[in-house]
SERODO-888890 format. One line per field, with one value per residue (C-alpha): x, y negated, z negated; residue in three letters. Coordinates in Angstrom, 1 decimal, padded with zeros to 4 digits. Each point is the difference from the previous one (the first is absolute). Layout:
BEGIN
u [X|...] $
v [Y|...] $
w [Z|...] $
resn [ALA|...] $
//
This chain:
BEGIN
u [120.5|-002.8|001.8|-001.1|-000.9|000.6|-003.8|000.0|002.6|-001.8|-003.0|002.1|001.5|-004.0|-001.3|001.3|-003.3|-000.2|002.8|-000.7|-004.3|002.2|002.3|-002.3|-003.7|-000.1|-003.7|-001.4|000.9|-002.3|-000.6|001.5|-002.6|-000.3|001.7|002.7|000.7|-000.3|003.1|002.1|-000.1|000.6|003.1|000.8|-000.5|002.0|002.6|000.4|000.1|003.1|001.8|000.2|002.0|003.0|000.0|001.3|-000.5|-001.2|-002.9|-000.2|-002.9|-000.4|-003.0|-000.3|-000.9|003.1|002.9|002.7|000.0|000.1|002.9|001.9|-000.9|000.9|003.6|000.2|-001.0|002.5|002.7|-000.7|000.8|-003.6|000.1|-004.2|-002.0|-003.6|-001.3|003.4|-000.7|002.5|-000.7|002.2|-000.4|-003.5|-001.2|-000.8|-000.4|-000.5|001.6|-002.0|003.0|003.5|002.7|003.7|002.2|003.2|001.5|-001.9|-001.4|-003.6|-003.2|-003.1|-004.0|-002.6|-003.1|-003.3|-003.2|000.1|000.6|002.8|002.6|-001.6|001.6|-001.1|001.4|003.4|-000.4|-000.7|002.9|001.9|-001.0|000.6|003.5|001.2|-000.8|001.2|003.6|-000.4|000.4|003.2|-000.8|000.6|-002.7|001.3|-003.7|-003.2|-002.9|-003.7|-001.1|-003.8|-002.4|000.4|-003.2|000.5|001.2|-002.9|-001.3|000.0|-001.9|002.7|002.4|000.6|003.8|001.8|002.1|-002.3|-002.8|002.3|002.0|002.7|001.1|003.3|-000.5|002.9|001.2|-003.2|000.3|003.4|-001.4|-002.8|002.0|001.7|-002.2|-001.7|001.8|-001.6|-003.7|000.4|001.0|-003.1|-002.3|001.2|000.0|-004.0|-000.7|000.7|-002.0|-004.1|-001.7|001.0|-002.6|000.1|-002.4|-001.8|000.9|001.9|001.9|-003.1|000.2|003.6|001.8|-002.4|-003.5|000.6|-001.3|-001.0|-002.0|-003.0|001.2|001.4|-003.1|-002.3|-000.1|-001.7|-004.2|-001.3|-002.2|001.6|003.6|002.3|002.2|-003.0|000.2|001.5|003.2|001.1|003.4|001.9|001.0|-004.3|-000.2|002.4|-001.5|-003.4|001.4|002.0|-003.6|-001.7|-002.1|-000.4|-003.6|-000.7|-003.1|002.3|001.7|-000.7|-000.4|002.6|002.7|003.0|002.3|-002.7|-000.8|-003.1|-001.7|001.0|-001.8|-003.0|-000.5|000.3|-003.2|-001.8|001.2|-001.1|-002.9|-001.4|-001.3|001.2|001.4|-001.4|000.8|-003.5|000.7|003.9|-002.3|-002.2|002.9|002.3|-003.1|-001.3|002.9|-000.7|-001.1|-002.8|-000.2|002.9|002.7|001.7|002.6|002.6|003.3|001.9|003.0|003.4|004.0|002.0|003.6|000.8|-002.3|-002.8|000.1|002.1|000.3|-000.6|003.1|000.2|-003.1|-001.7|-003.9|-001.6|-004.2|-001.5|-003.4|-002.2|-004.0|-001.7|-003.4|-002.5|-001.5|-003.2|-001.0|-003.6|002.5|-000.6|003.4|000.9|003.9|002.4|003.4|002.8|002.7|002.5|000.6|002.8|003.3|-001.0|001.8|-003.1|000.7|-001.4|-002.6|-000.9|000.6|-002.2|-003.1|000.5|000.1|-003.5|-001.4|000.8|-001.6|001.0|-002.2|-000.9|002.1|002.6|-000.1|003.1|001.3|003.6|002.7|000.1|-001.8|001.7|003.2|-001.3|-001.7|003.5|001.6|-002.8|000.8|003.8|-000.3|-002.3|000.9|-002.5|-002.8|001.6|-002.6|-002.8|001.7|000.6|-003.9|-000.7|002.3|-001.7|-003.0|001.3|-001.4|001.4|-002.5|002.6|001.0|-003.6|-000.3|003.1|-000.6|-004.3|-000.7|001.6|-002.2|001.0|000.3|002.7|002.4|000.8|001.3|-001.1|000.9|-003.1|000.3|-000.3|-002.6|-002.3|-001.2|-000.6|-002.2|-001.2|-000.2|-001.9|002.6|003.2|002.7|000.0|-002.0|002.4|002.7|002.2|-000.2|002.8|002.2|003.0|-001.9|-001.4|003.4|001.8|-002.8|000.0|003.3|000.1|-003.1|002.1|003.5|-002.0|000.0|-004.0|-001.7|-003.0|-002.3|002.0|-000.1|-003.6|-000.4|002.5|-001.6|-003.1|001.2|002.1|-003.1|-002.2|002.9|000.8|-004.0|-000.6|003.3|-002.3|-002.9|001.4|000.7|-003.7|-001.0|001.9|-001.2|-003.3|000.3|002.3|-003.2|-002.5|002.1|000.2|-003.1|-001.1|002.1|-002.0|-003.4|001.5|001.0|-003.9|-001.9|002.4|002.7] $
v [-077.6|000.5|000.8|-002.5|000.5|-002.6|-000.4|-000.9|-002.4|-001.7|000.3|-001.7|-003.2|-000.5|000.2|001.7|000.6|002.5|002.1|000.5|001.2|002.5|000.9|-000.1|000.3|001.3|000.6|-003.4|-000.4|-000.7|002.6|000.2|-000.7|001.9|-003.1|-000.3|003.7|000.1|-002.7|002.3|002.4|-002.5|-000.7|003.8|000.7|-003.2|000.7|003.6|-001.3|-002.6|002.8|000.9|-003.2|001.9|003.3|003.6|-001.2|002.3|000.0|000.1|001.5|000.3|-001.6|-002.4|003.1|001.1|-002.9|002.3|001.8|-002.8|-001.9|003.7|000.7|-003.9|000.5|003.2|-001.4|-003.0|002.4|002.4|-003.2|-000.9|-003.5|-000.6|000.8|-000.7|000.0|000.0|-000.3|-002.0|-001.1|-002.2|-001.9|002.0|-001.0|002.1|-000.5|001.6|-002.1|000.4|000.4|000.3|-000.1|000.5|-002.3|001.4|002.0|-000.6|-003.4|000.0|-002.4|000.1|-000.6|-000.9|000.6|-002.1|000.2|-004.0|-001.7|-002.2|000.5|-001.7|-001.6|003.3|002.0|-001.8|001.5|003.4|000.6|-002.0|002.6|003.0|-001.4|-000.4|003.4|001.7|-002.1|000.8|003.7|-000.8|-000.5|-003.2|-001.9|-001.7|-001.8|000.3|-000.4|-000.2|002.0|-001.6|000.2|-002.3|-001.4|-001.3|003.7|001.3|003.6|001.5|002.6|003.2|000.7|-002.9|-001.3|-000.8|-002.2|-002.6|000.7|-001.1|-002.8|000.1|-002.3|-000.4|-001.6|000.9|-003.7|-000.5|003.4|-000.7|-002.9|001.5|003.0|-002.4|-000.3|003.9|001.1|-002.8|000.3|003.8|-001.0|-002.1|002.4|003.0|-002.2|-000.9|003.3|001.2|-003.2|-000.4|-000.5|-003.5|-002.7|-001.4|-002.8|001.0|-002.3|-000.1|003.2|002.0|000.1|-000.8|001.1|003.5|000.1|001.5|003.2|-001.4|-002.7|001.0|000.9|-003.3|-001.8|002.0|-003.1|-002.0|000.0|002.0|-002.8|-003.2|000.8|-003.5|002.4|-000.4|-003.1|-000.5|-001.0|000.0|-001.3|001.7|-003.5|-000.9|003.6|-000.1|-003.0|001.8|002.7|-002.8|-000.9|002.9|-000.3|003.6|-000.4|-002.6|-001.5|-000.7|-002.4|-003.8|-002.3|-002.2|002.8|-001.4|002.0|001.4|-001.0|-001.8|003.5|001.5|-002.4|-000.1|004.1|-000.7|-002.1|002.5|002.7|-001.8|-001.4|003.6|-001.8|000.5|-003.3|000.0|-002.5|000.3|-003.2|001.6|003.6|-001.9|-001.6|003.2|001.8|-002.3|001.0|003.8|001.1|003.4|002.8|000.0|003.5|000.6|001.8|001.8|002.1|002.8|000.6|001.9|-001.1|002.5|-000.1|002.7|-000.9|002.7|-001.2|-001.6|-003.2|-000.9|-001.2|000.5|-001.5|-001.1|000.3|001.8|000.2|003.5|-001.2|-003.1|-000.6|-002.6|-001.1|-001.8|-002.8|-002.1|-002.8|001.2|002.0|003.4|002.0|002.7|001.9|001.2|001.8|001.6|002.8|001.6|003.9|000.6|000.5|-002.0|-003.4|-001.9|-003.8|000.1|002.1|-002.1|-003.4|000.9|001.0|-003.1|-002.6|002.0|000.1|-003.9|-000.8|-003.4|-002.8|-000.6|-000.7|002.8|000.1|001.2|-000.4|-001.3|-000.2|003.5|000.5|-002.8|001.6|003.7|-001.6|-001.9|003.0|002.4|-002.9|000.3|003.8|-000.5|-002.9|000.8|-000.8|-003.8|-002.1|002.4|000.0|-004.1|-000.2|002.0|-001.6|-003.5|001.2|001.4|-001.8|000.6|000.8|-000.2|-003.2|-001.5|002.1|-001.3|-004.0|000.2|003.0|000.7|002.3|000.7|003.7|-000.5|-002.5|-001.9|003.2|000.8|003.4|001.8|002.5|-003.7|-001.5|002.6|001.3|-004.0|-001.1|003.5|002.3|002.7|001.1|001.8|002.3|001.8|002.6|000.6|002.7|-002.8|-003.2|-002.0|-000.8|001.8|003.3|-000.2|-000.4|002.7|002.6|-000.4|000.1|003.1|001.1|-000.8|001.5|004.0|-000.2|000.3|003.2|-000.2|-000.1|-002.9|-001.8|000.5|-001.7|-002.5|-000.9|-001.5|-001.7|-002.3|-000.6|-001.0|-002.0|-002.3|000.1|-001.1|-003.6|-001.1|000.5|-002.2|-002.5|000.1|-000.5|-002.5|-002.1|000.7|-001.3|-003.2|-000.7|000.0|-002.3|-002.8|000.2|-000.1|-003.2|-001.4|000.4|-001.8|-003.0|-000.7|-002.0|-002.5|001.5] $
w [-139.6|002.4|003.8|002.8|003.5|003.1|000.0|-003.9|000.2|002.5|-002.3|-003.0|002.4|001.4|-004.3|-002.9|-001.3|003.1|-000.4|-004.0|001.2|002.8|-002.4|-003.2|001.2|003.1|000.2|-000.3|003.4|003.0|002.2|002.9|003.0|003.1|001.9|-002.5|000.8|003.3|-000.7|-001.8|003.0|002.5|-001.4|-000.6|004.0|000.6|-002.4|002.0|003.1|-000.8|-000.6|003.6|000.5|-001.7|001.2|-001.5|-003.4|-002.8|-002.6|-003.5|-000.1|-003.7|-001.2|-002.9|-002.2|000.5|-000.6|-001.2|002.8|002.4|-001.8|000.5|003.4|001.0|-001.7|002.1|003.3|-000.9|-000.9|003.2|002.6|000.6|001.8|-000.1|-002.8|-000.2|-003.0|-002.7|-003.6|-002.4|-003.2|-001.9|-003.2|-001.0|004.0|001.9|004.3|002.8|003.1|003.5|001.9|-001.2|003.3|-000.7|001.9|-001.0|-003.0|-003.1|001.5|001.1|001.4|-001.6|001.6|-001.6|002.4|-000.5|001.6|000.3|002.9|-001.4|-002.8|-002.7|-003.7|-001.8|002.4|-000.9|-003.7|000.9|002.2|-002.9|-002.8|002.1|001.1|-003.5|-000.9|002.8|-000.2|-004.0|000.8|001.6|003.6|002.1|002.1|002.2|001.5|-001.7|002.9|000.6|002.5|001.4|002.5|002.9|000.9|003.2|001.2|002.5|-000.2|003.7|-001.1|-000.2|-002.5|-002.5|000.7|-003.3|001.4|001.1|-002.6|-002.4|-001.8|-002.3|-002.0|-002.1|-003.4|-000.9|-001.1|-001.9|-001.3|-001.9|-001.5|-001.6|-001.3|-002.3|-002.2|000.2|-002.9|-002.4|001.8|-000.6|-003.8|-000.6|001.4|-002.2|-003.3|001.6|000.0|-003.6|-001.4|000.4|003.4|000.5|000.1|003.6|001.3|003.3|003.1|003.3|-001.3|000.3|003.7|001.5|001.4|-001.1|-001.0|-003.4|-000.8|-003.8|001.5|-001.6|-003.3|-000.6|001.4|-002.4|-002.3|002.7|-000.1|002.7|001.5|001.2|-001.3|000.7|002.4|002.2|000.8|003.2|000.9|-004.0|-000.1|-003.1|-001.4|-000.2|-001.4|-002.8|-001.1|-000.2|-001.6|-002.4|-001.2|-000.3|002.4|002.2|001.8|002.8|-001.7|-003.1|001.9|-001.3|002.6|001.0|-000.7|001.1|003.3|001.3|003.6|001.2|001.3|-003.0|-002.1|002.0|-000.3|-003.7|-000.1|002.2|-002.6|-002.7|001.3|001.1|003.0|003.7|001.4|003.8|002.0|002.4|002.3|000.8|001.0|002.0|002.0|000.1|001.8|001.9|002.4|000.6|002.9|-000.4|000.1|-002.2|000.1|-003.9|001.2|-002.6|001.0|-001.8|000.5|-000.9|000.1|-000.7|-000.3|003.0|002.6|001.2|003.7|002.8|000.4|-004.1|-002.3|-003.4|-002.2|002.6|-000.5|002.4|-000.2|000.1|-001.0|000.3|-001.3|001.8|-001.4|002.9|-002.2|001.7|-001.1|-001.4|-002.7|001.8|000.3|002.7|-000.6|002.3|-001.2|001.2|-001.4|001.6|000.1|-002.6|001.6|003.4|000.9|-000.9|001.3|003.3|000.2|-003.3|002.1|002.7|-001.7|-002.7|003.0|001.2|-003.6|-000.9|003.7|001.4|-002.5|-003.6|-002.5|-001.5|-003.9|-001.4|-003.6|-000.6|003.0|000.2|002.8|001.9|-000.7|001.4|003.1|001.3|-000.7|002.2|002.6|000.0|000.4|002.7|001.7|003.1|-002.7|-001.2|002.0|-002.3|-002.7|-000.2|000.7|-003.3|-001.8|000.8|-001.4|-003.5|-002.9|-003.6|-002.5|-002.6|000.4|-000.1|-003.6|-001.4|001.6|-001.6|-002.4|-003.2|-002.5|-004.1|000.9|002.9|-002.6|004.2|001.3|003.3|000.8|001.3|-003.2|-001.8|001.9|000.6|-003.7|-001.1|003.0|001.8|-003.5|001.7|002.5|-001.9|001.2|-003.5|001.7|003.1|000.4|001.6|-001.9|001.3|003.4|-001.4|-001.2|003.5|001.7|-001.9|000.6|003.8|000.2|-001.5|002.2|002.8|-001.1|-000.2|-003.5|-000.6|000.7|001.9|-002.5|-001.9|003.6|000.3|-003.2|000.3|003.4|-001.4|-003.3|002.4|001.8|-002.7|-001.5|003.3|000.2|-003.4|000.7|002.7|-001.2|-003.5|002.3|001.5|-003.5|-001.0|003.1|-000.5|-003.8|002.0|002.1|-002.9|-002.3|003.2|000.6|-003.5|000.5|003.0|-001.5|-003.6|002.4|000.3|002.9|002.1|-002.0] $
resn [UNK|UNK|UNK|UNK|UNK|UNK|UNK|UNK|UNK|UNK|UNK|UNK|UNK|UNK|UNK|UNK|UNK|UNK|UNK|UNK|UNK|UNK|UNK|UNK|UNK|UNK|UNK|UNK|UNK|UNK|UNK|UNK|UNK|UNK|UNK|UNK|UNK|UNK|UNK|UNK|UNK|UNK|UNK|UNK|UNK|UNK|UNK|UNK|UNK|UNK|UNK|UNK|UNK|UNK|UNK|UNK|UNK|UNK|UNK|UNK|UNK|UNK|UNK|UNK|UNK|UNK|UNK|UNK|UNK|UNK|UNK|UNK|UNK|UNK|UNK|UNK|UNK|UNK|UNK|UNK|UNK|UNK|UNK|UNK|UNK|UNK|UNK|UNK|UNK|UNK|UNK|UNK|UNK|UNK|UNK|UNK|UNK|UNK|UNK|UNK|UNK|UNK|UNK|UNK|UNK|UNK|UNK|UNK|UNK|UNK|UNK|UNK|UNK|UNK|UNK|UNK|UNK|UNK|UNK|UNK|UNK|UNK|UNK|UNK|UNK|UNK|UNK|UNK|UNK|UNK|UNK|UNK|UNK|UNK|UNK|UNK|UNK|UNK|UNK|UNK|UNK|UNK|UNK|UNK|UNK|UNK|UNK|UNK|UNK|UNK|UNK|UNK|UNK|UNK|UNK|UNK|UNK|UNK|UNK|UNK|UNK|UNK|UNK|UNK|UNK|UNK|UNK|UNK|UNK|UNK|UNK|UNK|UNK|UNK|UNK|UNK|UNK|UNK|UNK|UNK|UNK|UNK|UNK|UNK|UNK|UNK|UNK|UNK|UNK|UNK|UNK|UNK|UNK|UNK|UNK|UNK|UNK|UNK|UNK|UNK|UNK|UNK|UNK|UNK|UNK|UNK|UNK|UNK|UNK|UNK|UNK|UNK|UNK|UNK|UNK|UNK|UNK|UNK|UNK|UNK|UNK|UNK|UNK|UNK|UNK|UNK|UNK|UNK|UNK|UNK|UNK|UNK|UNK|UNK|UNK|UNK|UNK|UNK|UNK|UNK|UNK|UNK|UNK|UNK|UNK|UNK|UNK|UNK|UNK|UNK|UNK|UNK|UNK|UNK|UNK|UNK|UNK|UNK|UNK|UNK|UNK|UNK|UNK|UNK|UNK|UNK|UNK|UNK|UNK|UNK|UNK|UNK|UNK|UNK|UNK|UNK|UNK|UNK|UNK|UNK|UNK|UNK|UNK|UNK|UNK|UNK|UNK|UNK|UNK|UNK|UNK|UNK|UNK|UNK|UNK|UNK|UNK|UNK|UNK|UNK|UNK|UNK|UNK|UNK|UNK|UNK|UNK|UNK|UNK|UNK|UNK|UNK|UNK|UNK|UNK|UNK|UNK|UNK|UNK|UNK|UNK|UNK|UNK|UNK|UNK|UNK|UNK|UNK|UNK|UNK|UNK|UNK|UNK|UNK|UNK|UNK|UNK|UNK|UNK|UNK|UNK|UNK|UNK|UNK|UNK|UNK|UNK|UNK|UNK|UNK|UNK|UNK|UNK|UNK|UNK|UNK|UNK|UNK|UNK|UNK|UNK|UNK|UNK|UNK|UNK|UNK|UNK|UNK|UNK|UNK|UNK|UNK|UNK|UNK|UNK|UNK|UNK|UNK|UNK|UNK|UNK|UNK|UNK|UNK|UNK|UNK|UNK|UNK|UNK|UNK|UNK|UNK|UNK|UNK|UNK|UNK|UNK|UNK|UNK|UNK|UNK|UNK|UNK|UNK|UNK|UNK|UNK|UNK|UNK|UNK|UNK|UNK|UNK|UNK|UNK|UNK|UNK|UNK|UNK|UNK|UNK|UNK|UNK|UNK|UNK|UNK|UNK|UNK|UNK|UNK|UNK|UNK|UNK|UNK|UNK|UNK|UNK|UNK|UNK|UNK|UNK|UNK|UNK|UNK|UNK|UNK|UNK|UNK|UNK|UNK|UNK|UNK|UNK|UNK|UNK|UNK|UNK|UNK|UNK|UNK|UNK|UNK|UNK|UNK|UNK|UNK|UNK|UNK|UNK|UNK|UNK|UNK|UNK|UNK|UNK|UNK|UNK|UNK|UNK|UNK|UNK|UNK|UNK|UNK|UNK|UNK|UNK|UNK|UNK|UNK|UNK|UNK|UNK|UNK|UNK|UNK|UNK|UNK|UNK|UNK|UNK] $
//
């Protein structure tokens, strides 16, 4: 029998197929991304700092290369009278655990926390607190709540010692808990007899992502073509994708017309697929930008949320801009850039505020692509509330590129997806991030926040310094493009009109 962890139970309730590749064929995993690192550490430096809400505690500090150890030194701590252990190790019918917090209440009856990086106790969380409590009252203890501990994310940083007590939540799911554990030992039984037969043969869906982007996702997409796979198409539901995948039918262009469940933009991204031709919608483009108002500012933020808050006044996940790229576009096509990035470590928001407001002047329209901006712009205006009467006037000039792309353009190479990293390779091919050191938000949130926690050398900060510059340079100046390749297709659409049109 293969042993099981917390983490690969949770792997076999999410997909079977899962657990057998950790288990089986470990290496055909993804690997694991900068962001999705930076992840795992967040929720190491949270998981440390819960343990201050229950003070005097001891460690197992025995590491996961050394599980014998750490099942003899818990029994020893538990046997000495220790009433906190961080840490524990238990293992129980061929699982093994390691509980966050273990509190003893009275004489061989104890709590147990589960601390998350989340803001609230989710369903999985439920089944992870579930699997640890039925191996830790397996080896003979009592639990008398099983709990979540979380982040509270209305808790406000004032800028000195984070306070456990406010910064976070717990939950007891103890009820839901006892419920689950019920059927543990049958679940734990299905995935063992799993395990000794082949890799089972799982269909790709919802289960893919929720409630955890799977680390197999691209082994088990492998079967899909590379261009135009049906999971591109937007907003696939998994009923209109089993169907597809009922028929055969794995690239977009494959798709008959007609199909039945798939929606009306869905079917109209077929025919641009299969037709190879963009469907632009000229007389819409015309309309759409006949109401901006030039010079024009594309203005693009980056930003970082982490978990413990860097500054005063922050809570928990809230994004806070470091950096902003603001391209001057005039009307005659000509471009002019101003940009902005804080010294790493500094509370960046006003200092960012005030030159922004100077940069995007007082006219012309502001470009921005998806409610993003929006979203950090009410925020720089709650934090500053001095600014609102500014702020409000920016924000009544703010025009959303995206929603003109998704409402007029669709292209065969973008399957109606209208991401920037979408968009951008169908309609403005020469511009790529392929080339850049930082090619996405997320790579660029993680790095600064690094920068700014002193964990760069000055060289590495050097460096990191300019890619985030010519990566906020390079989303504004996409969005330039794209405009410009807007402006040509309506007025492509004026001169086919013809005289007196």
């Amino acid at each position: 029998m293969k042993r099981l962890s917390k983490s690969r139970y949770q792997k076999g309730l999410q997909c079977e197929k899962a657990l057998w590749l950790t288990v089986h064929n470990p290496s055909v995993a993804d690997p694991i991304t900068e962001s999705q690192q930076w992840i795992f550490d967040q929720g190491s430096a949270v998981g440390q700092l819960a343990q201050s809400l229950f003070p005097g505690g001891v460690e197992v500090t025995e590491d996961h290369f050394q599980t014998a150890q750490a099942l003899v030194r818990t029994q020893e701590l538990i046997a000495s009278g220790a009433d906190v252990l961080y840490e524990p190790a238990f293992e129980f019918d061929n699982v093994l655990v390691r509980v966050d917090i273990l509190v003893r209440v009275e004489p061989g009856v104890w709590d147990l926390y589960e601390v998350k990086s989340a803001s609230s106790a989710k369903e999985q969380f439920v089944t992870d607190a579930a699997i640890q409590t039925y191996v830790v009252e397996g080896v003979g203890l009592r639990v008398r709540t099983s709990n979540v501990v979380h982040i509270n994310n209305q808790y406000v940083h004032d800028g000195g010692e984070y306070d456990p007590a406010k910064l976070f939540a717990i939950a007891d799911v103890t009820d839901e808990v006892r419920q689950h554990i019920v059927g543990v030992p049958d679940m734990l039984g299905y995935m063992q007899q799993m395990l000794t037969g082949p890799e089972p043969d799982i269909r790709i869906g919802s289960r893919c992502r929720k409630p955890y982007d799977c680390s197999f996702a691209g082994h088990c997409h492998a079967f899909l073509p590379a261009d135009n796979p049906i999971t591109n198409l937007p907003r696939l539901s998994e009923k209109a994708c089993n169907a597809l995948l009922d028929a055969g039918i794995l690239a977009i262009d494959h798709i008959p017309s007609g199909f039945d469940g798939l929606s009306d933009n869905q079917a109209r991204v077929v025919e641009v697929v299969r037709s190879g031709r963009p469907d632009i919608n000229g007389e819409g483009l015309h309309k759409d930008l006949g109401a901006l108002q030039w010079p024009v500012k594309h203005l693009d933020f980056e930003t970082i949320m982490p978990a413990l808050p860097l500054w005063a006044g922050v809570r928990p996940y809230e994004a806070v801009p470091f950096q902003y790229s603001i391209h001057i576009h005039e009307q005659d096509g000509s471009v002019s850039h101003r940009e902005f990035l804080a010294p790493a470590g500094e509370d960046p928001r006003r200092a960012l505020a005030e030159r922004m407001l100077e940069d995007l002047g007082e006219s012309g329209s502001i470009i921005h692509y998806s409610p993003y901006e929006r979203k950090i712009l009410n925020a720089l205006a709650e934090w500053f509330p001095e600014m609102q009467e500014q702020f409000d006037a920016v924000l009544g000039r703010m025009f959303d590129l995206e929603k003109m792309v998704r409402a007029r353009l669709k292209h065969p190479l973008d399957c109606g997806r209208t991401s920037i990293k979408f968009v951008l390779p169908a309609w403005c091919p020469e511009l790529t991030y392929s080339e850049l050191d930082v090619k996405d938000g997320q790579t660029a949130s993680v790095k600064y926040l690094r920068m700014a926690m002193g964990l760069l050398d000055e060289q590495e900060a050097r460096k990191l310094n300019q890619d985030l510059l010519d990566y906020c340079r390079l989303d504004t100046f996409a969005t330039v493009r794209l405009l410009e390749e807007s402006r040509r297709f309506a007025d492509e659409w004026v001169s086919n009109r013809g005289p007196g049109a």
